[in-house]
N, C-alpha and C positions, 0 to 999 in steps of 0.2 A: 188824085186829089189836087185842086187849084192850089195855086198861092192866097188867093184871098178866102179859101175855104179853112187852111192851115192859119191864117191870120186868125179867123174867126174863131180857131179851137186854139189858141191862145186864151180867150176869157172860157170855153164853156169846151173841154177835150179828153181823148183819153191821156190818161197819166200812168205809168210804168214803174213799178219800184225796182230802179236799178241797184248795182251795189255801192257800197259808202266808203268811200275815202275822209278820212280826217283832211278837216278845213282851219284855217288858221283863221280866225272871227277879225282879222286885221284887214284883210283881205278885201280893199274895195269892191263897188256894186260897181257893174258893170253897162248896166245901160242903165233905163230913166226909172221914173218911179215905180216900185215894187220889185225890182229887179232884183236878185238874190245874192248875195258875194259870189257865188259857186258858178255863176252865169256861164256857158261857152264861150271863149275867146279862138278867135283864131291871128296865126303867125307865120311868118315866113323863117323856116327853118334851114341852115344848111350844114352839110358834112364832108366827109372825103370820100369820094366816088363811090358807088354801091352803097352806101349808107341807107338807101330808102328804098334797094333794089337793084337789080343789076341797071348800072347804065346812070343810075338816079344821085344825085349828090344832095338836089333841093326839092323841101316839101313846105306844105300848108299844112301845121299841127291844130288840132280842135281839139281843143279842151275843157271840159268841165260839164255840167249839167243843162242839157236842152232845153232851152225857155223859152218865154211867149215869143222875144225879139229876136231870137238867136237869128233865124234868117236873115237880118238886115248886116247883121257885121258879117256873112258868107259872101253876099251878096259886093260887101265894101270891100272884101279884100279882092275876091277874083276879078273887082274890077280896074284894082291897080295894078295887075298882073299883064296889062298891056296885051293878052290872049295868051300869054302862056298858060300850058294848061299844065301846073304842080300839080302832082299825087297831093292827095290827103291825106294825112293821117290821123284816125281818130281815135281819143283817149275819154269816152263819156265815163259820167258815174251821177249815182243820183236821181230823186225822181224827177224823170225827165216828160216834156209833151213830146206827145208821138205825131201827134199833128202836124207842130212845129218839126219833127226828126224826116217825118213824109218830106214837106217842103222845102228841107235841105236836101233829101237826094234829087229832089224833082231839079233843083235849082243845078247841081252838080252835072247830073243826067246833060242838062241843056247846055251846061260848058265843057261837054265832053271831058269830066275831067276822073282820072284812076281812085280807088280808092281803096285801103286797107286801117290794120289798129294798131295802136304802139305807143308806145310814152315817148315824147321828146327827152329826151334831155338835156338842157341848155346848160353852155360850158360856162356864162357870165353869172349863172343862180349859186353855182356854187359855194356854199358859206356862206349866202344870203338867205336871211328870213322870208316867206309867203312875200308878206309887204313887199318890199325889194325887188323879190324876180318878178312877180306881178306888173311891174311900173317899167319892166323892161321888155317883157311880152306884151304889152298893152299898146304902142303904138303899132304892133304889127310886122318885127321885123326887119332887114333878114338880122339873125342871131346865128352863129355856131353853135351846133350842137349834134346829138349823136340820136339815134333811135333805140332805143333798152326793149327788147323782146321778148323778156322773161314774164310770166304770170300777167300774162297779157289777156285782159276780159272782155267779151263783147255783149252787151245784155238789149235788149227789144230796141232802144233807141238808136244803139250803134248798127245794128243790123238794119234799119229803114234806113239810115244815113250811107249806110256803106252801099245800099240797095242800087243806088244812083248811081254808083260808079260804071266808067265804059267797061272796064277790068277790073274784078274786085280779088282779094287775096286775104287772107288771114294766116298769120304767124304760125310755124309748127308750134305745137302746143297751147295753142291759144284755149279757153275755157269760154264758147257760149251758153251763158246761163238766165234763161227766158221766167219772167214773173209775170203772174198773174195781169192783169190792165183796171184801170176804174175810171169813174167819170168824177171829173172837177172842177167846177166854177173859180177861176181866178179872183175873182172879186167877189160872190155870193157862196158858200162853202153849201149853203143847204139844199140839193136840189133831191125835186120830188122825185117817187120810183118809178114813174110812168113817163114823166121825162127824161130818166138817167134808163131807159128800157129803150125807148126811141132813136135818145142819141148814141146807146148800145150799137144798136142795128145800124144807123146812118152813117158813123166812123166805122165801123165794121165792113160794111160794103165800100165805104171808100179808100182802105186800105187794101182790100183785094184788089180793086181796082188799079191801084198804087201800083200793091207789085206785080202782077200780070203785068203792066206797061214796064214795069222794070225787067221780064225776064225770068223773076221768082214766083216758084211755085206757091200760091195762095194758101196751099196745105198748112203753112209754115203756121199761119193764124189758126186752120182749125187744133194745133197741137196747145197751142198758147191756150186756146181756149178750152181746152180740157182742163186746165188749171182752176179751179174754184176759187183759190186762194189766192190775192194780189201780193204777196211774200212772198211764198212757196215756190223755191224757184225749180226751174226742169233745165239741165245739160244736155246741147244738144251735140252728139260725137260729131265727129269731122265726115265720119261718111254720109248723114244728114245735110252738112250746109253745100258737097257735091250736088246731091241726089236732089236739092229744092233749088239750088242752080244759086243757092244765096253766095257763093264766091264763082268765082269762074276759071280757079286754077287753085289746088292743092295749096299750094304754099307762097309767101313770099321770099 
């Protein structure tokens, strides 16, 4: 999938019901107009050696729900990163665009950069409200902090995003848990069936596309799409994210 094709399914794309995390409604918007509180941010995280992996002390945390503009703040931090290339780590939740989830691995893909999922968790949030650690995460870092690897989730948007990594891993124990897809006009809600049938087929093929470029076995979509239901979610064990090549090593 382009970047300008992922821009484009920002107003008209498929959308993923991932899972919900309680949001604190104080919670600034994050980019421009229509932008959500929940928006994805990214930051520069750091820790004490191993922290992020053998060898790794500092990462790029992604957080929150994948939206029309998420791209551009990916885009703004890896390029103050002077070419280093930080692991990522990503912490989605939320219905997220997959469109826009495509064009962050595409975008990752091309700055050769690692990627796996994990909660940050910043030493400065502590005993501060949403509000607060929000305004501290929001310039982008770096901040101390630790990675927590417990009930650690990856749902359809985090597996296209982690898709792009050179080296992808998922936490033991992690829970991927795949829902249903549909189609959604960002600014028009009502679209007809023979259009939402179309742009079915057209996302659809440009997601296989996707991840055959990425290395991942395309199957992964026809399981999704056994799913009738855009709720209904399906867990996929660990020996499936091997066997469809969606990680490229057992564990982080």
């Amino acid at each position: 999938m382009s970047l300008r094709a992922a821009i484009l399914g920002g107003l008209i794309g498929f959308v993923v019901a991932g899972y919900a995390q309680a949001q604190d409604p104080h919670r600034p918007a994050v980019g421009g107009i229509g932008s959500p509180v929940n928006a994805m941010i990214f930051y520069v995280a750091h820790g004490a050696d191993g922290a992020c992996g053998k060898g790794c002390s500092e990462w790029i945390a992604a957080e929150g729900t994948v939206q029309w503009d998420t791209h551009k703040r990916l885009i703004a931090i890896l390029d103050r990163q002077a070419g280093r290339k930080l692991p990522v780590i990503i912490h989605a939740w939320g219905d997220s665009n997959l469109n826009v989830a495509a064009s962050l691995g595409r975008i990752l893909r091309d700055h050769g950069i690692d990627t796996t999922a994990g909660t940050t968790d910043v030493e400065a949030c502590h005993g501060k409200d949403e509000t607060e650690c929000f305004a501290l995460k929001r310039p982008g870092g770096p901040l101390d902090a630790k990675v927590t690897l417990t009930d650690t989730r990856c749902d359809l948007a985090c597996v296209l995003t982690l898709a792009g990594g050179v080296h992808r891993t998922l936490p033991a124990g992690t829970r991927m848990v795949l829902s249903g897809m549909s189609i959604r006009n960002r600014l028009a809600p009502n679209v007809s069936e023979e259009r939402r049938q179309g742009l079915t087929t057209l996302f659809g093929d440009q997601f296989r596309r996707y991840l055959n470029d990425m290395g991942v076995d395309p199957e992964l979509l026809d399981i999704v799409d056994r799913n009738p239901e855009t709720r209904r979610p399906i867990e996929m064990p660990p020996s499936e994210w091997l066997r469809l090549h969606i990680v490229t090593s057992a564990a982080m």
